[in-house]
C-alpha positions in Angstrom: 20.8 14.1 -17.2 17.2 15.1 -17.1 15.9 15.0 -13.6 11.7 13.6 -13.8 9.2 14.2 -11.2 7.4 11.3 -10.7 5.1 12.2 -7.8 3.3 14.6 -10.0 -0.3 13.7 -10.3 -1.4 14.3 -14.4 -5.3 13.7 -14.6 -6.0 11.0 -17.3 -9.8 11.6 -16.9 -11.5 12.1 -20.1 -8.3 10.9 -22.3 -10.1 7.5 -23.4 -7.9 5.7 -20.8 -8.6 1.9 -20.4 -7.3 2.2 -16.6 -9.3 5.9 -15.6 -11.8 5.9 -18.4 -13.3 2.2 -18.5 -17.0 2.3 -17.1 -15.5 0.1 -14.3 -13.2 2.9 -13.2 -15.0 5.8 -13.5 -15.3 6.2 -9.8 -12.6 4.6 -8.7 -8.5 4.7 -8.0 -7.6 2.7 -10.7 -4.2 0.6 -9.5 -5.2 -2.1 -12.2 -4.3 -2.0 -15.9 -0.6 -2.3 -16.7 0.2 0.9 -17.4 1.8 3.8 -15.7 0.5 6.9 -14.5 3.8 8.5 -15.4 4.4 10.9 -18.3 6.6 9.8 -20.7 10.7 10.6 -21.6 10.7 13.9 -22.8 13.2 12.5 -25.7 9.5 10.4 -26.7 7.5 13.5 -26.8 10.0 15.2 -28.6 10.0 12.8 -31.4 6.2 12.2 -31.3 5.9 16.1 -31.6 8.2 16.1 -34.7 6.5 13.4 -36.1 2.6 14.9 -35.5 4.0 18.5 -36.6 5.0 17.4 -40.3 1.2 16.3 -40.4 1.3 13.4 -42.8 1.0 9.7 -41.4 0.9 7.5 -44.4 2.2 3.5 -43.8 5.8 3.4 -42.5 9.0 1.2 -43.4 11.4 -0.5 -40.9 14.2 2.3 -40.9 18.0 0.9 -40.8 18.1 2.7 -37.3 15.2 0.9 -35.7 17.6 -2.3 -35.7 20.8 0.1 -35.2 18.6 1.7 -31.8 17.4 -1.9 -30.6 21.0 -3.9 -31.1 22.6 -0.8 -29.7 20.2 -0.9 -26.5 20.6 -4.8 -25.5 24.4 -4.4 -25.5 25.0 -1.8 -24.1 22.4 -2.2 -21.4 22.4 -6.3 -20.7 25.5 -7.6 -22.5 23.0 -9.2 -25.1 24.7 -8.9 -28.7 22.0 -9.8 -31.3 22.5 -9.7 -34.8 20.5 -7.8 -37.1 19.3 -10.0 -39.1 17.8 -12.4 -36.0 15.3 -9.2 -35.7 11.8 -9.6 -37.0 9.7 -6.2 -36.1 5.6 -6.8 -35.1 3.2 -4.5 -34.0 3.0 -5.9 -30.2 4.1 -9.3 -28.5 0.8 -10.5 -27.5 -0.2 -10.7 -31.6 3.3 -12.2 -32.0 2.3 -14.7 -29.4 -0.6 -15.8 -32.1 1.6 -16.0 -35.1 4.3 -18.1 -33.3 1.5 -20.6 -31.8 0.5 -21.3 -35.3 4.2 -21.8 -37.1 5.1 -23.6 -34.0 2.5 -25.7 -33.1 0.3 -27.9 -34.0 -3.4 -28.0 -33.4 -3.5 -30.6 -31.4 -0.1 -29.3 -29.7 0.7 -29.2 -26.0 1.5 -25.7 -24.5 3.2 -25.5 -21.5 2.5 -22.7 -19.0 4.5 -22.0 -15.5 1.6 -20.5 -13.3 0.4 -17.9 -12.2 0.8 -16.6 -15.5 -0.6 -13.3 -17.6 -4.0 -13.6 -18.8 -3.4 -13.3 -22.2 -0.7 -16.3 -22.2 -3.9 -18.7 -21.2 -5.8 -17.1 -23.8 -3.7 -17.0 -26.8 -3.3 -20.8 -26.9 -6.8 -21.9 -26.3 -7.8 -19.1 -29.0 -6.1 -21.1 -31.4 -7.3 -24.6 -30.4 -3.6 -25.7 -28.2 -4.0 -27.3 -25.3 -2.4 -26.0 -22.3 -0.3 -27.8 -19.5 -0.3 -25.9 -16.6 2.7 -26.3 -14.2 2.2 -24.4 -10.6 5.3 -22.6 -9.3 6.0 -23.1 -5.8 6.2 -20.2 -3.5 8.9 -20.8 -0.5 9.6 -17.9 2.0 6.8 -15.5 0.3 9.1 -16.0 -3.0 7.9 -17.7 -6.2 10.3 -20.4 -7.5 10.1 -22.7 -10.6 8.8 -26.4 -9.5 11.6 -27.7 -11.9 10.3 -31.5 -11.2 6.5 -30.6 -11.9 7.9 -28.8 -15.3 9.9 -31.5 -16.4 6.6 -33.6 -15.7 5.1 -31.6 -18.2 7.4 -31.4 -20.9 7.4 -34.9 -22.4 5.3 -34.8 -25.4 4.8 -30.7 -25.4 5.5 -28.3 -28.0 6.1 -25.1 -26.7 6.8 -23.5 -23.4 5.5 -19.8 -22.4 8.6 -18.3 -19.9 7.8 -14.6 -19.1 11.2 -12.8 -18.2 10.8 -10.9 -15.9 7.6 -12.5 -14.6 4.5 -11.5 -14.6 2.5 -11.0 -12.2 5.0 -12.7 -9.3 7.5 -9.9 -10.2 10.6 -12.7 -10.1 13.9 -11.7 -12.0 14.9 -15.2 -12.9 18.4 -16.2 -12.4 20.8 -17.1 -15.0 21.0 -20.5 -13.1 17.3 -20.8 -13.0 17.0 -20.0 -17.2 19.2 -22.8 -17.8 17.4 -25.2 -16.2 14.9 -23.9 -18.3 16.9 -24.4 -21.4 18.8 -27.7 -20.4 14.8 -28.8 -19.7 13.3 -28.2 -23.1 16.2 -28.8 -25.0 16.0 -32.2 -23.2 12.3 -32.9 -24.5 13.0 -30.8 -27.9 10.5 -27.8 -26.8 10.2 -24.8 -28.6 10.6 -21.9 -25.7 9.0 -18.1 -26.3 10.5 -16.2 -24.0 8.7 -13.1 -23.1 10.7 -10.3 -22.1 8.3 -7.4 -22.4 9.5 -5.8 -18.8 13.1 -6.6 -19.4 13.8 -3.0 -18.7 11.6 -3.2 -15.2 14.0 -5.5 -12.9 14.8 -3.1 -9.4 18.1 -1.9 -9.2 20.2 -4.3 -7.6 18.6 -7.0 -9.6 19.8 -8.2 -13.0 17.3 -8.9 -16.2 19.2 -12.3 -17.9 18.4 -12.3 -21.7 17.5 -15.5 -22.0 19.3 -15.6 -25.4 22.4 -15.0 -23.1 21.9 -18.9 -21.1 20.4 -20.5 -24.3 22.3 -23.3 -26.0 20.8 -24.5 -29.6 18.1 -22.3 -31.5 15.1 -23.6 -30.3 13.7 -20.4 -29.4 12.5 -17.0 -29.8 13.1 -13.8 -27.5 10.1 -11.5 -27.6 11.0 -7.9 -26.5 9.5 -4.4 -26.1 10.1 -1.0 -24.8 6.6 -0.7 -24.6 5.9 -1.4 -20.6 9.6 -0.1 -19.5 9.0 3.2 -21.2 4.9 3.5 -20.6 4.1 3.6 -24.5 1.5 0.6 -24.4 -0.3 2.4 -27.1 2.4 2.6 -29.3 3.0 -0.9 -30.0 5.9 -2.7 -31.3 7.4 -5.8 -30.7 11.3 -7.3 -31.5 11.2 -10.7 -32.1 14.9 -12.3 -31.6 15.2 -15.7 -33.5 18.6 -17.0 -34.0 17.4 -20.1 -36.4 17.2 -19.2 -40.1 14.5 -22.2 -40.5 12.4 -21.5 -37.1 12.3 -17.6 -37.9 11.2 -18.2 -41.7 8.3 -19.9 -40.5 7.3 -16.9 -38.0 8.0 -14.3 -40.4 5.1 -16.0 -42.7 3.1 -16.3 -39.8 3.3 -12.8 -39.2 2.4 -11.8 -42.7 -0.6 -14.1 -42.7 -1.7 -12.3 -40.0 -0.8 -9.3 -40.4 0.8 -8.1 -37.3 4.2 -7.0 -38.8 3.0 -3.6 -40.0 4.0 -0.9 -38.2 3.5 2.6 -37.1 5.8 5.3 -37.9 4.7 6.8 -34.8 5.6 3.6 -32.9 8.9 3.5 -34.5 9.9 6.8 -33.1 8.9 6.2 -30.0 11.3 2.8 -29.4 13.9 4.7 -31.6 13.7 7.8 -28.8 13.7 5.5 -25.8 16.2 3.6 -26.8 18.5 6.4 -27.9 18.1 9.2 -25.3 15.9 7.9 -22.3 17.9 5.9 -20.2 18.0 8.3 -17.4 14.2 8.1 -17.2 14.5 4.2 -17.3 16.7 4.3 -14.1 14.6 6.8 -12.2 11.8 5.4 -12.9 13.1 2.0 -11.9 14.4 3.2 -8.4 10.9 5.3 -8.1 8.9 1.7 -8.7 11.4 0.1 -6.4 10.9 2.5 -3.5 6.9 2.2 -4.3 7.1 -1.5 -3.8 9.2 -0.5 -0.2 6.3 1.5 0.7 3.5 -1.0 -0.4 5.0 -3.7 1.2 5.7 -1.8 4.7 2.3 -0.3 4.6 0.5 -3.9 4.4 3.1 -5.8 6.6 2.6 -3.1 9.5 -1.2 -2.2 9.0 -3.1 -5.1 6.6 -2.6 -8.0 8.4 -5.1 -9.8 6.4 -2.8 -9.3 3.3 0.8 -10.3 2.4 2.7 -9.0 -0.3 5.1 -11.5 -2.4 8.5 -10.9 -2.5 9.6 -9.0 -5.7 12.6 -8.1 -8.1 11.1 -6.3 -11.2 7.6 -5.1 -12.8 5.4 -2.5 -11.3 2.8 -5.3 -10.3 2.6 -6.4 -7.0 0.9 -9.9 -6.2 -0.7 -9.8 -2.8 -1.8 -12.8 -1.1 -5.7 -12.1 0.2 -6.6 -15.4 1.5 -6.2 -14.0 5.5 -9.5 -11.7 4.6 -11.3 -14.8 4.2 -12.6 -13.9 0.6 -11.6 -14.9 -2.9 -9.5 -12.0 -4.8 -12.7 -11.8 -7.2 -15.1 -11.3 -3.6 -12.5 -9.0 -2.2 -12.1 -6.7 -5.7 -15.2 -6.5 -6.1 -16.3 -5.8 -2.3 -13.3 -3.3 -2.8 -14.2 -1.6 -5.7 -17.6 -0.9 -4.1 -17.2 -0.4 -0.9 -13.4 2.2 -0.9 -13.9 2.7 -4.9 -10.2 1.1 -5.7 -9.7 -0.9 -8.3 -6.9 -3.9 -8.2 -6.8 -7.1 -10.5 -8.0 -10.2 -9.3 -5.6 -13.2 -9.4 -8.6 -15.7 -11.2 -7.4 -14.2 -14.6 -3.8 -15.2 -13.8 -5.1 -18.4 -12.6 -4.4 -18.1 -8.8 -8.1 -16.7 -6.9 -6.1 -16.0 -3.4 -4.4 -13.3 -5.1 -4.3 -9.6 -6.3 -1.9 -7.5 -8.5 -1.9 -4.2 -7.5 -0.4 -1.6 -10.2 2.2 0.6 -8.6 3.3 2.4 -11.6 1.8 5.8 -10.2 2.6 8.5 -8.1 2.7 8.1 -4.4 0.7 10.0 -3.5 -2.4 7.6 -5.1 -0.4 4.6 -4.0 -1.0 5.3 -0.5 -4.3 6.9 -0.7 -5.5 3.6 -2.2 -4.0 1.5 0.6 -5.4 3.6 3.0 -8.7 3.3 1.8 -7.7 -0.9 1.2 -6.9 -0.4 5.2 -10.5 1.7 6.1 -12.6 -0.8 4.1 -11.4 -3.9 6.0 -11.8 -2.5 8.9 -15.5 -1.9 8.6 -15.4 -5.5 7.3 -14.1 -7.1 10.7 -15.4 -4.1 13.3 -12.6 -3.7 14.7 
């Protein structure tokens, strides 16, 4: 086993990084875009190295061991045995998202979306005329819970439902009891679910990621998985669609073509082919490194940011940090922050909650606690004391 070194700092100045490069974060510790500041499995730069060395990259097919690396992964690592020909392959899960609104819905469709929620998932259904029904999760003991009566509310009548597994940004690691009262609900009201499992490789250690093709009875859905986010190659995108339902997956796949988000690059391929494969001992350390951030984070603001208080989490690098005790919105505190310390966090508005932020700890510690240090120094000098 490789052994990684995850407090080293790498400069991504001057790279084109949207987190360090964006005029917004030129000045700034950047603890917003999800990405990590982490370099990659060496198995992944290998490959990439290989790939860049033979110096031709011409349009790429689906290789036989892109389904053999993907089916091999979810089995071995979550007890998940999907069949090959389930698999459709697209070049990222947000532009899935678009195909599978439009063979799944109708225009004047209802979308249902637990909330908070990632930005994009508001987005992509208003982008494509859907209307959204918004259902608020409760949050009991500074943990976020499904309001399973306020869903069911919404389901009558609705299309589609939007779970994110593990959630974003509340960082929950949802239960196998808590998916099937997903599944027994939309089965119920005959919903079509997309389950997004982009940080399926991301729940702590100690805490299970459930598949939620694992709980599912019927075929009225479609798992969405990546290694993207678990393996920090955002900008290699690719996207495994799960879709047990010969009819339901038919209907995607031409979605897809129509919009052209089921080509590929070869570069991409080797990169999920590699971290699948050979990475897993990066996976885990990096898993118990984010773990142990969140530890820190969460100390630090319990014993010296009173005006803040961090959610309790299970999985993702992204914090959500309740802000409402500094007696600003998360937009007026970012941008006061930003400013004022020069640290950059999301504000919850996007995710459709203003009281809160999402800090990205997907970085060294080192710039984790320099930036909650300066977090600490700036509100001080807010309140005098």
């Amino acid at each position: 086993m490789m052994h990684y070194d995850f407090d080293e700092i790498v400069s991504r100045r001057g790279t084109n990084s949207c987190k360090w490069d964006s005029e917004n974060a030129r000045d700034c510790l950047p603890l917003w875009v999800a990405d990590m500041d982490f370099r990659v499995a060496e198995p992944i730069r290998q490959a990439l190295s290989d790939h860049v060395r033979h110096g031709i990259f011409g349009y790429a097919c689906v290789p036989d061991a892109y389904y053999e690396a993907v089916i091999g992964w979810f089995r071995r690592r979550h007890n998940w045995t999907i069949r090959r020909e389930h698999i459709l392959c697209a070049n990222g899960i947000i532009p899935a998202l678009s195909a599978i609104l439009q063979a799944m819905t109708t225009p004047e469709g209802r979308v249902v979306l637990p909330t908070p929620a990632y930005n994009c998932f508001f987005e992509s259904p208003r982008n494509a005329g859907r209307t959204l029904a918004l259902a608020p999760m409760a949050v009991r003991n500074d943990r976020y819970e499904m309001d399973f009566e306020l869903l069911e509310r919404q389901l009558p009548g609705a299309q589609m439902l939007i779970l994110c597994n593990p959630h974003n940004p509340t960082g929950r690691v949802w239960s196998p009891d808590e998916l099937r009262r997903v599944n027994d609900l939309c089965n119920r009201h005959n919903v079509f679910v997309m389950a997004d499992e982009i940080h399926n490789g991301l729940a702590f250690p100690g805490h299970d990621y459930t598949p939620y093709a694992t709980v599912a009875t019927g075929t009225n859905w479609c798992a969405c998985t990546s290694c993207t986010k678990s393996f920090n190659i955002a900008g290699l995108p690719i996207a495994n669609l799960v879709i047990p339902d010969d009819s339901i997956r038919e209907r995607i796949a031409r979605a897809l073509i129509v919009n052209r988000v089921g080509d590929i690059t070869a570069l991409s391929l080797e990169a999920l082919m590699a971290a699948y494969n050979h990475s897993e001992d990066w996976l885990d350390q990096a898993r118990a490194y984010i773990r142990d951030n969140y530890l820190f984070l969460k100390d630090f603001i319990d014993t010296r940011i009173p005006a803040m208080r961090t959610i309790h989490m299970e999985g993702t690098y992204l914090a959500w940090v309740d802000v409402r005790g500094t007696g600003m919105t998360a937009t007026c505190f970012c941008q006061q922050l930003a400013a004022g310390a020069h640290v950059l966090f999301n504000a919850g508005e996007m995710y459709g909650d203003d009281r809160y932020v999402r800090i990205n700890m997907a970085c060294p510690r080192a710039i984790l606690a320099d930036a909650l240090e300066r977090t600490r120094v700036f509100l001080l000098s807010k309140t005098g004391d």
